[in-house]
C-alpha positions as CSV (number, residue, x, y, z in Angstrom):
1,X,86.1,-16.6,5.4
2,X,83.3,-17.8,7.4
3,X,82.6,-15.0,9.2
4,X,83.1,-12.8,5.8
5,X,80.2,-14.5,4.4
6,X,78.2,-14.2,7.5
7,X,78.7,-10.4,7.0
8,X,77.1,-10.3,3.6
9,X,74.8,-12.1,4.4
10,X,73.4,-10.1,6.6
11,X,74.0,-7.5,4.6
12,X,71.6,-8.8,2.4
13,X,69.1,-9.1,5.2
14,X,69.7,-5.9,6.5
15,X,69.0,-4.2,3.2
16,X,65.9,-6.1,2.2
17,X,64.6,-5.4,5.6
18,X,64.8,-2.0,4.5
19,X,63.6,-2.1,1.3
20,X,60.9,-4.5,1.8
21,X,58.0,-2.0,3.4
22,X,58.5,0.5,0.6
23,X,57.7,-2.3,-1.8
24,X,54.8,-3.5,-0.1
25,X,53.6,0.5,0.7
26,X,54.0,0.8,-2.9
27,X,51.9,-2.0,-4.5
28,X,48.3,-0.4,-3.9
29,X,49.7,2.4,-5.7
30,X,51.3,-0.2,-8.8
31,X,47.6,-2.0,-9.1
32,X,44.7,0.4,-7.9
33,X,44.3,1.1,-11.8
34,X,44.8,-2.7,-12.6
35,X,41.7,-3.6,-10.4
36,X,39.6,-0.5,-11.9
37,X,40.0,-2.0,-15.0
38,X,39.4,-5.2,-14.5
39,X,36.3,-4.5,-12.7
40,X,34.9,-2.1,-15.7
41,X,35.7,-5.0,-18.2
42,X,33.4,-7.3,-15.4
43,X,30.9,-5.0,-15.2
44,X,30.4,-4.6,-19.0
45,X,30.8,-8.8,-19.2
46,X,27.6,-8.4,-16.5
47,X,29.5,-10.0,-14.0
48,X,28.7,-7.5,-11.3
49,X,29.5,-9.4,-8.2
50,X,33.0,-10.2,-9.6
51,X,33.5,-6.7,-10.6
52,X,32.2,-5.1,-7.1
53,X,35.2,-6.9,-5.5
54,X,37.9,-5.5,-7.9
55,X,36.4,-2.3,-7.9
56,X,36.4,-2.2,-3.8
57,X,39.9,-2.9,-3.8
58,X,40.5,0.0,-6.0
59,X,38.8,2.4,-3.7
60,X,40.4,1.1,-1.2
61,X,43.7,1.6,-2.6
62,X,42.8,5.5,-4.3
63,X,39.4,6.6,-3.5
64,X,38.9,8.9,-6.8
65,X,36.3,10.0,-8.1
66,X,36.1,8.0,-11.6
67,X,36.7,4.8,-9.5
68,X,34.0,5.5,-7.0
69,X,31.3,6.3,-9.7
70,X,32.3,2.8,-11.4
71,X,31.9,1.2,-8.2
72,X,28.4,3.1,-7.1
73,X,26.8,1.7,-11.2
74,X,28.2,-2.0,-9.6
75,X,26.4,-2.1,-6.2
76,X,23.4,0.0,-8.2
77,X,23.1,-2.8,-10.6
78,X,23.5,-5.5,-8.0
79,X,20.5,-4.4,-6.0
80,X,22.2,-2.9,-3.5
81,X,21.1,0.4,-3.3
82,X,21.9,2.2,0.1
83,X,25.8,1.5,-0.7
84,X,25.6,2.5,-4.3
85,X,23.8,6.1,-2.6
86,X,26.4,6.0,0.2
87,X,29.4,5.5,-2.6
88,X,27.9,8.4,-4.8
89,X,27.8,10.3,-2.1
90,X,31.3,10.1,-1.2
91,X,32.1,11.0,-4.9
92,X,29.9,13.7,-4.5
93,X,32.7,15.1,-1.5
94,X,36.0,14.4,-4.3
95,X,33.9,17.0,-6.5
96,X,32.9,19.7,-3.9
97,X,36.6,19.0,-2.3
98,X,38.1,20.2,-6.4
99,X,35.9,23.0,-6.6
100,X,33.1,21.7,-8.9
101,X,29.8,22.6,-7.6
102,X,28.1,21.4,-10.5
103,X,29.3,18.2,-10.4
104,X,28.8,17.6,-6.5
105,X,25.2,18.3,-7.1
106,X,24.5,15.9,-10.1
107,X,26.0,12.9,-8.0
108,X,24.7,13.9,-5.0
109,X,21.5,13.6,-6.8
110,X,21.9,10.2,-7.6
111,X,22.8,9.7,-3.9
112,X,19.6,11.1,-2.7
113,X,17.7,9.3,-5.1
114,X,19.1,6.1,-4.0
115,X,19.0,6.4,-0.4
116,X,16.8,5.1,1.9
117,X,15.7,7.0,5.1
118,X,12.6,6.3,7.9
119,X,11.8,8.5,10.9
120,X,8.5,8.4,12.8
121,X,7.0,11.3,14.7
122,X,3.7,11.7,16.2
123,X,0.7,14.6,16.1
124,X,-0.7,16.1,19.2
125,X,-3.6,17.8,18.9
126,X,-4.1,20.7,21.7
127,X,-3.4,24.1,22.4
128,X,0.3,25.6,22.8
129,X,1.5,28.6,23.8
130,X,2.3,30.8,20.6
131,X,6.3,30.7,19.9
132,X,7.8,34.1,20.2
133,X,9.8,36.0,17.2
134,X,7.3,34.5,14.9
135,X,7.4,36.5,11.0
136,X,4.4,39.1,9.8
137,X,1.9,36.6,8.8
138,X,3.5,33.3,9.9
139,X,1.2,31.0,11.7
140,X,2.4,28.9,15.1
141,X,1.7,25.8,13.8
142,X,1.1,24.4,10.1
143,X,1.0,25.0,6.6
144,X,-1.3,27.7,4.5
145,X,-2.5,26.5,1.3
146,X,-2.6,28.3,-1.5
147,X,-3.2,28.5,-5.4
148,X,-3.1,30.0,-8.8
149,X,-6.2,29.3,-10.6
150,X,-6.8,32.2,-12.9
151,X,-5.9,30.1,-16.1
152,X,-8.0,26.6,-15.1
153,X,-10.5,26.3,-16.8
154,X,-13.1,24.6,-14.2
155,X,-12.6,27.9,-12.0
156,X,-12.2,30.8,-14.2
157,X,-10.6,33.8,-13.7
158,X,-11.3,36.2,-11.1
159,X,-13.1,32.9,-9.0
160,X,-11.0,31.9,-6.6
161,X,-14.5,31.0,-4.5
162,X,-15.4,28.3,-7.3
163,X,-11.8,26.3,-6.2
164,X,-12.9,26.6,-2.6
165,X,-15.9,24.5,-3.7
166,X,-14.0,22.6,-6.0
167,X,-11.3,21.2,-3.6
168,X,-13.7,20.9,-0.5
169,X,-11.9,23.9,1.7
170,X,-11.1,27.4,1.6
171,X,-7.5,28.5,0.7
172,X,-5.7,30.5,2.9
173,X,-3.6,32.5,-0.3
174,X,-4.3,32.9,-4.1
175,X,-1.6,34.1,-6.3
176,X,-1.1,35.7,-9.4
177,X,1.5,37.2,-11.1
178,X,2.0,41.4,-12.3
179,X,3.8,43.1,-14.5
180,X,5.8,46.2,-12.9
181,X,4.2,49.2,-14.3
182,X,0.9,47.9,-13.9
183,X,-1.5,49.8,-11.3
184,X,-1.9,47.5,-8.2
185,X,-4.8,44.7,-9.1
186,X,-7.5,46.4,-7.0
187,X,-10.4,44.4,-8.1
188,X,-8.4,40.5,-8.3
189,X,-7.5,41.8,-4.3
190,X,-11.2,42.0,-3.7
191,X,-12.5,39.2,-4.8
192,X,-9.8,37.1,-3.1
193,X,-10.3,39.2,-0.1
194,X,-14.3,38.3,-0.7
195,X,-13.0,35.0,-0.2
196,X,-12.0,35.0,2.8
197,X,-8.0,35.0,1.7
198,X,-5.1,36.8,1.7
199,X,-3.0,37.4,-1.6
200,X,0.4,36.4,-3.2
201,X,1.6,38.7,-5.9
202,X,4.6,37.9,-8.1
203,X,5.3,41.6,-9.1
204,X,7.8,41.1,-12.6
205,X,9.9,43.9,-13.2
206,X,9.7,42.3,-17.4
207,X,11.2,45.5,-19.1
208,X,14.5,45.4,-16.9
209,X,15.5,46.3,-13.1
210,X,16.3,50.6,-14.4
211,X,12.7,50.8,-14.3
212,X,12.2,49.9,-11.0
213,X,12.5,53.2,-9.1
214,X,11.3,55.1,-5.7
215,X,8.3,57.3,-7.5
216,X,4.4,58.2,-7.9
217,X,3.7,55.1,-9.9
218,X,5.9,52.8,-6.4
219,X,4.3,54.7,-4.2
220,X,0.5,54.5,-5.9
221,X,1.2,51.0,-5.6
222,X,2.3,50.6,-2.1
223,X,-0.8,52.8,-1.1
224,X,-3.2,50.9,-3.0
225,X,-2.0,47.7,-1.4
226,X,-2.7,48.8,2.1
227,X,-6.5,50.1,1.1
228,X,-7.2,46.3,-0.3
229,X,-7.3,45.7,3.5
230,X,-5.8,42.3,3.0
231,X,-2.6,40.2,3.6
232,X,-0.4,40.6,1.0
233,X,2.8,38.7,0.4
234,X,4.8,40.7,-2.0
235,X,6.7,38.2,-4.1
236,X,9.1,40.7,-6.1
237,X,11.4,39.7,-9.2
238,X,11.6,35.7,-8.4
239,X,13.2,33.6,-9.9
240,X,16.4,35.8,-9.8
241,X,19.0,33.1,-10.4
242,X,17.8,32.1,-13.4
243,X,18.8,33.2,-16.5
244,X,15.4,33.1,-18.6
245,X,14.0,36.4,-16.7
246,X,15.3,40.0,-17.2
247,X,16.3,41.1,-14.0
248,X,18.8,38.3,-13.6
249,X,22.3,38.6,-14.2
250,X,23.7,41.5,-12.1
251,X,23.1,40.7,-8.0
252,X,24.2,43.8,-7.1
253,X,21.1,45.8,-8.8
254,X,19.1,43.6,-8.1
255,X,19.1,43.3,-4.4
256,X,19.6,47.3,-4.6
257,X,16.1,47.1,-5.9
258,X,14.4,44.9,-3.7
259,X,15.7,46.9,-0.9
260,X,14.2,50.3,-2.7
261,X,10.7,48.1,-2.7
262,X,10.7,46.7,0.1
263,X,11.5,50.9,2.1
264,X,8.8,51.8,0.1
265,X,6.1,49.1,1.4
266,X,8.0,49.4,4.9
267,X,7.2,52.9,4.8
268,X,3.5,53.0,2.9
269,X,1.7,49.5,3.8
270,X,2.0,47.6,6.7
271,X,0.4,44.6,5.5
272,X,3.0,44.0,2.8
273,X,4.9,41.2,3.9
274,X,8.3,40.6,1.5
275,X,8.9,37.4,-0.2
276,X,12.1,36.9,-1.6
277,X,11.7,33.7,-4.1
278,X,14.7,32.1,-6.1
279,X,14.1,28.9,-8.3
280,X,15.3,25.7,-7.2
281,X,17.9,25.9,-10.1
282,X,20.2,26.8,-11.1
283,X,21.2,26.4,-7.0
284,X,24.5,27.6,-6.7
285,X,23.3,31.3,-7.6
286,X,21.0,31.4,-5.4
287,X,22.9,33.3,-2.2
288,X,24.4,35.8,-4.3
289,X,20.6,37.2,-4.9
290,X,20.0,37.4,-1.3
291,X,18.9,40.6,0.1
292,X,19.9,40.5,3.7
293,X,17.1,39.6,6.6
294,X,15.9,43.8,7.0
295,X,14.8,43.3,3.9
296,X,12.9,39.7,3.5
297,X,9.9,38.9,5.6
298,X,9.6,35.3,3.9
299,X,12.1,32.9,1.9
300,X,10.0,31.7,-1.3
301,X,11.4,28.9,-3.1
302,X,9.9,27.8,-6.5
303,X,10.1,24.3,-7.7
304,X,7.7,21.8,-9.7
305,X,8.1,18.0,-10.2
306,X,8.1,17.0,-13.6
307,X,8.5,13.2,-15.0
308,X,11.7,14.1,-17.6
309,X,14.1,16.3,-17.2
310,X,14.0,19.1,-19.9
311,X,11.0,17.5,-21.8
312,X,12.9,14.4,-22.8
313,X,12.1,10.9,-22.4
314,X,15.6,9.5,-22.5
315,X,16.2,11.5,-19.0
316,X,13.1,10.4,-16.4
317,X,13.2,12.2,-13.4
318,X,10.7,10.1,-11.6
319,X,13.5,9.6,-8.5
320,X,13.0,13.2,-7.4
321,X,11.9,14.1,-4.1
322,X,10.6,17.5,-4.0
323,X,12.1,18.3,-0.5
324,X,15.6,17.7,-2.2
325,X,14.5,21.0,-4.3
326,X,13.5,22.7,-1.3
327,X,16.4,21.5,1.5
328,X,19.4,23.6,0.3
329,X,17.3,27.0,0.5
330,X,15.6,25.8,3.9
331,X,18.7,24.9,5.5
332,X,20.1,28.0,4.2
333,X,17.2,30.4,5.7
334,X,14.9,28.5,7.9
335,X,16.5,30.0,10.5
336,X,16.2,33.8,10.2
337,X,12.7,33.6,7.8
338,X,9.6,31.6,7.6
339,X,9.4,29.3,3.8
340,X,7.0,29.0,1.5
341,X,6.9,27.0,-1.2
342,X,5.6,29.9,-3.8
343,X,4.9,28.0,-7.0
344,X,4.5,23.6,-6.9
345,X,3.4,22.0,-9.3
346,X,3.4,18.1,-10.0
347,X,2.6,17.2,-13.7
348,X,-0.1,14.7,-14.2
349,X,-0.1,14.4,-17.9
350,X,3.4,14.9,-20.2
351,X,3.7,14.6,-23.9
352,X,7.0,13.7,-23.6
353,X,6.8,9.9,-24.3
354,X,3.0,10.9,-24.3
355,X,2.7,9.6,-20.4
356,X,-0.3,9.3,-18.4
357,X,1.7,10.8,-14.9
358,X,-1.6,10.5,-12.5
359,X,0.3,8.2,-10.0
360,X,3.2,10.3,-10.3
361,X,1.4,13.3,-9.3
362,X,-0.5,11.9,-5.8
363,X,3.0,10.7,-5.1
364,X,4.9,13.7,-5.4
365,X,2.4,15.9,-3.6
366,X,2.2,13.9,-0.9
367,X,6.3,13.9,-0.6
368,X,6.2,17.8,-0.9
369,X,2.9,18.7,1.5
370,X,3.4,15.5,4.2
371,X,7.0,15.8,3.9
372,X,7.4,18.8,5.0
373,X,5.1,18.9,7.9
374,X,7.5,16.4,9.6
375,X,10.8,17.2,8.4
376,X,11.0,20.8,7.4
377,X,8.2,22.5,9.9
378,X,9.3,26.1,9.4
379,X,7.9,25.5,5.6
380,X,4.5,27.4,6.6
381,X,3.4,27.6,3.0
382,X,2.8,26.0,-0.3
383,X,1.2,27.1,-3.3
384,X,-0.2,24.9,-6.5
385,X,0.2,26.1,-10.0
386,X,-3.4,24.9,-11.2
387,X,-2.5,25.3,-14.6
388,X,-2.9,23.2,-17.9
389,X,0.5,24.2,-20.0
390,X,0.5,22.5,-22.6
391,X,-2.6,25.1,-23.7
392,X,-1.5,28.1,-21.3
393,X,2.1,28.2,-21.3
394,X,3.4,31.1,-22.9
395,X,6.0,29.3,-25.0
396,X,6.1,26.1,-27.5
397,X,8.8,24.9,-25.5
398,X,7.1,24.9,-21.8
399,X,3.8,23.2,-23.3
400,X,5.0,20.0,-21.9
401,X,3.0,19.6,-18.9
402,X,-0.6,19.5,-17.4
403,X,-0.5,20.8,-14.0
404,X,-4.5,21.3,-13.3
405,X,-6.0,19.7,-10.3
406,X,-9.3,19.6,-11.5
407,X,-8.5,18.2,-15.2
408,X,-7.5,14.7,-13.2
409,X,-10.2,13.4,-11.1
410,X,-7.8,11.1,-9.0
411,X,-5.3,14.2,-8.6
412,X,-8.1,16.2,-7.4
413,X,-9.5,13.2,-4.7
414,X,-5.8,12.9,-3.5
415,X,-5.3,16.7,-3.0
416,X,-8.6,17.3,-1.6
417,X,-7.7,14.3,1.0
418,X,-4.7,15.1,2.2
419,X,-5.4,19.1,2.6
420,X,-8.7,18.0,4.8
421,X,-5.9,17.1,7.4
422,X,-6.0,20.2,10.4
423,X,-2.7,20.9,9.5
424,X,-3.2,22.6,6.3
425,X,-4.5,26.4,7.3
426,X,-7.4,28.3,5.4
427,X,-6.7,31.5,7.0
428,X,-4.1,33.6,7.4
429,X,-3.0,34.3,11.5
430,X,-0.5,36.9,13.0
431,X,-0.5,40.2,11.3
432,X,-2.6,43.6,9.7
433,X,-6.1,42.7,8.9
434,X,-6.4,39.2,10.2
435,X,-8.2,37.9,13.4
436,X,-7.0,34.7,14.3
437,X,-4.4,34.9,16.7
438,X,-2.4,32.5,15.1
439,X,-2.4,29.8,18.9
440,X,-0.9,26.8,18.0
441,X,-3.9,23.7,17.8
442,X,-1.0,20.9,17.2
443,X,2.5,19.7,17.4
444,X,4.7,17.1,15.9
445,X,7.5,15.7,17.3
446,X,9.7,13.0,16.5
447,X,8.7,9.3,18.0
448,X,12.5,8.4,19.1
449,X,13.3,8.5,22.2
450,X,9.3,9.7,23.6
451,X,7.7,9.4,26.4
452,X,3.9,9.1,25.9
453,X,1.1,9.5,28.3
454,X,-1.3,6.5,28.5
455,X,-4.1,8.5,27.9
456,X,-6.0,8.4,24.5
457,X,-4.8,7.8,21.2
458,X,-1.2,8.5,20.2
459,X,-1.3,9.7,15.9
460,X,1.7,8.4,14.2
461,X,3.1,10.3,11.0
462,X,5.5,8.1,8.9
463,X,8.4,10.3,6.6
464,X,9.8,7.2,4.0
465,X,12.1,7.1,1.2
466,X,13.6,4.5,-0.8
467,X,15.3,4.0,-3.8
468,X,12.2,3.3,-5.4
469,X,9.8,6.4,-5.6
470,X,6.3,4.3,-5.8
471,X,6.6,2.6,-2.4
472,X,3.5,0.1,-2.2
473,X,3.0,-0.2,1.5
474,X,4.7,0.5,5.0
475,X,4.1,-2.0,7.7
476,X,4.0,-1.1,11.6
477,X,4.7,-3.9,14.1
478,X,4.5,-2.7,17.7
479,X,6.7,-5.1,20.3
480,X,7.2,-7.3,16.7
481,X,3.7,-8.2,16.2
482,X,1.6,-6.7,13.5
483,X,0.0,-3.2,14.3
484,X,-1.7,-2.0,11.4
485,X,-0.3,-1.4,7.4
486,X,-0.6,2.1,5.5
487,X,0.0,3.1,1.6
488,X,0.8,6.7,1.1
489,X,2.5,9.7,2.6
490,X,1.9,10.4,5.4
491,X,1.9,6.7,6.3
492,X,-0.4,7.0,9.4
493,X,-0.8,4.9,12.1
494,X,-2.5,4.8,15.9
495,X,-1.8,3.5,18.9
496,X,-4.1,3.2,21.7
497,X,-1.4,4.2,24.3
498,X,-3.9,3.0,27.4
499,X,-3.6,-0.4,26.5
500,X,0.3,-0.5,26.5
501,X,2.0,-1.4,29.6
502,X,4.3,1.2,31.2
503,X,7.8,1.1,30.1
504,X,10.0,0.7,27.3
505,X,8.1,0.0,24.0
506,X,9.2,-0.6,20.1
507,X,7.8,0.3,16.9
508,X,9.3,-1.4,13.7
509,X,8.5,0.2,10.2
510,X,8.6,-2.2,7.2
511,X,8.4,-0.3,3.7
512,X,8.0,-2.4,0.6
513,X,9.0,-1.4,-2.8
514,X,6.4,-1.2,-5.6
515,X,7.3,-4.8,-6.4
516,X,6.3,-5.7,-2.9
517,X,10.1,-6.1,-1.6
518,X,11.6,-5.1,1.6
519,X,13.4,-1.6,1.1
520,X,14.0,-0.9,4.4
521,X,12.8,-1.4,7.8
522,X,14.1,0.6,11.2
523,X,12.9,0.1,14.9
524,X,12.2,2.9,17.3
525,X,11.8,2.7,20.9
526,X,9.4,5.1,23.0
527,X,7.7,4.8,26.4
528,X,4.7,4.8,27.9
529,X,4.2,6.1,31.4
């Protein structure tokens, strides 16, 4: 009898041995909702830390999208803002993984804004050896700037001179936009010409792609273009992707036409160089426009930065970054075509909520124009929309926002600033009816990893993001002790590399939030030889 019992009971071991794992395995799956809700019911009580730990244990246990969001609001709320941006993000993947584009890029917006990001690089002035395979009309090195004043006020139409005074520099481009039917603008392209630039023309098929056709009135164009003797960058039908123009809607035509355009300038004027230019929205049409690279000399891109989205207050779009408008199309095409940036635009004044934007605007054209000329170099133009809407836009619904540099005295100090900076090109290089020969004069590359001469000065260029958009100052110690302090894009600083010992050196950057809190702070090592 003894041994009898010793058999069941080891029966009884021997089965609860077995069962025993698939219990355990299956308690995250029992209480993974249990902790979701208790951390929701937390949250809403405003006990955030409390509600961060239930919520991590139910991403740990099901990482799902609804779950993840929750737990991205907790960390937001708690101050923590680099995992809140690193948890949206990883919602972001559930929706792209189901399908949803729409929804990846909505929370991968809220990732972006969130994040935080430093990288250093340095300027060298000199003279390089022009890169090979460059574009018609791309330059080496830098960024042309370019305009659309006909509609400000303080220039005037047809004087594009008068904004080379106002702004302290000659543009390289001016820009206007045509209707397709129209004869070619013969005396706008001399003036500009008179000024010393080349022209952007957004030709607008308005009455439909049928109309758009290989004929005299195509062909009158195309000749008349090549007698303005002057660059011209044929901007045709942007803004494809959206669905407030007529020629959207049907891909297929479309890029048949801009091919039929494009022959025709191929075949009639030489200094024609084709810009195909989507909208930053609605992205995920975007490809399906695309022409093919025989037919595009330069990607466009248009994009403005706006305080709400869709003109209301109760949606601020202040978090922005204007090179999260532009990255999906540069990464796209940066490779095979040179970008410009063929509309910008950064509102100064909006009557929605009635807001005095002036801050805004110096911030966000600094992101756009010093951003790019560190993170996104094959960006080799960008063009301002000078424009007060809320007199000139052509409907009620788009008079929301003042976009004219010389209507804001500050706008107009900042932008005339920062495009004083030898970076920012006046003339057009590299192609018919230009002399420059487009030599590179400077080159940035990233600080990381560098090693510098002792000679001279070394220029440093500072690329920052944090969660919060108004960042009050970056700090520079060098070997941690205090170098020197800087307060907008680009975030300069100098080093006098002849009084650094050879070796093994480290730069720490220090950005403060506009409450004068540390963001964010990263150290990079470089060396001097």
């Amino acid at each position: 009898m003894i041994r009898h019992k010793n058999f069941y009971g080891l029966l009884l071991v021997l089965v609860f041995s077995l069962i025993l794992p698939a219990v355990v395995q299956a308690h995250p799956a029992v209480y993974h909702g249990k902790h979701y809700q208790a951390g929701v019911t937390l949250l809403q009580q405003g006990k955030i830390t409390q509600a961060i730990h239930e919520l991590e244990h139910a991403v740990l246990q099901s990482p799902q999208g609804a779950y993840l969001r929750k737990l991205a609001e907790a960390y937001e709320a708690n101050g923590q803002y680099q995992k809140a941006a690193d948890t949206y993000y990883r919602e972001a993947q559930v929706h792209l993984k189901r399908g949803d584009t729409d929804a990846y890029l909505v929370v991968k917006g809220k990732g972006d804004a969130l994040s935080s990001e430093i990288q250093l690089f340095v300027q060298e002035d000199g003279t390089y050896a022009k890169p090979q395979n460059l574009a018609k009309y791309e330059p080496s090195a830098g960024l042309y700037i370019g305009a659309f004043v006909e509609y400000d006020k303080n220039v005037g139409p047809k004087n594009v001179k008068a904004f080379n005074q106002i702004t302290g520099k000659n543009h390289a481009i001016y820009y206007t936009y045509h209707e397709y039917g129209n004869p070619f603008p013969v005396n706008w392209a001399a003036q500009v010409k008179a000024a010393g630039a080349a022209i952007q023309l957004s030709l607008e098929p308005n009455k439909g792609l049928d109309i758009v056709q290989d004929n005299a009135y195509l062909r009158e164009f195309a000749r008349n273009a090549k007698q303005a003797g002057v660059p011209i960058f044929l901007r045709f039908a942007s803004e494809m992707n959206g669905n407030w123009v007529a020629w959207n809607g049907n891909p297929a035509k479309y890029i048949e036409k801009f091919r039929l355009v494009s022959q025709v300038m191929k075949e009639e004027a030489p200094n024609v160089a084709m810009v195909w230019a989507p909208n930053s929205v609605p992205q995920k049409e975007i490809t399906k426009y695309y022409p093919g690279d025989q037919w595009v000399d330069w990607v466009g891109i248009n994009l403005y930065s706006v305080c709400f989205f869709n003109g209301d207050p109760n949606q601020p779009a202040d978090t922005v970054n204007p090179l999260d408008l532009l990255d999906f199309v540069y990464k796209e095409y940066a490779d095979q075509k040179p970008i410009m940036v063929a509309e910008y635009g950064a509102t100064h004044y909006s009557t929605a909520g009635n807001l005095d934007a002036t801050r805004f605007a110096v911030t966000k054209m600094n992101m756009l124009y010093q951003g790019v000329r560190m993170l996104y170099p094959r960006v080799k133009a960008i063009h301002w929309y000078s424009v007060n809407n809320l007199e000139k836009a052509h409907s009620a619904d788009r008079r929301l926002n003042n976009f004219s540099l010389t209507e804001n005295q500050k706008v107009l100090e900042a932008y005339k600033k920062m495009i004083s900076d030898p970076y920012f090109l006046s003339q057009v290089q590299n192609g018919p009816f230009v002399t420059d020969d487009g030599g590179a004069k400077l080159k940035i590359s990233p600080l990381a990893g560098m090693t510098v001469s002792s000679n001279g000065q070394i220029k440093g260029l500072g690329w920052v993001k944090t969660y919060d958009p108004y960042i009050s100052k970056v700090v520079y110690k060098l070997d941690n002790k205090y170098l020197s302090e800087s307060y907008q894009y680009p975030f300069g600083f100098t080093l006098d590399a002849g009084k650094l010992t050879s070796g093994k050196h480290v730069i720490t950057a220090v950005a403060f939030d506009s409450k004068g809190r540390e963001a964010a702070r990263k150290d990079f090592i470089f060396n001097i030889k």
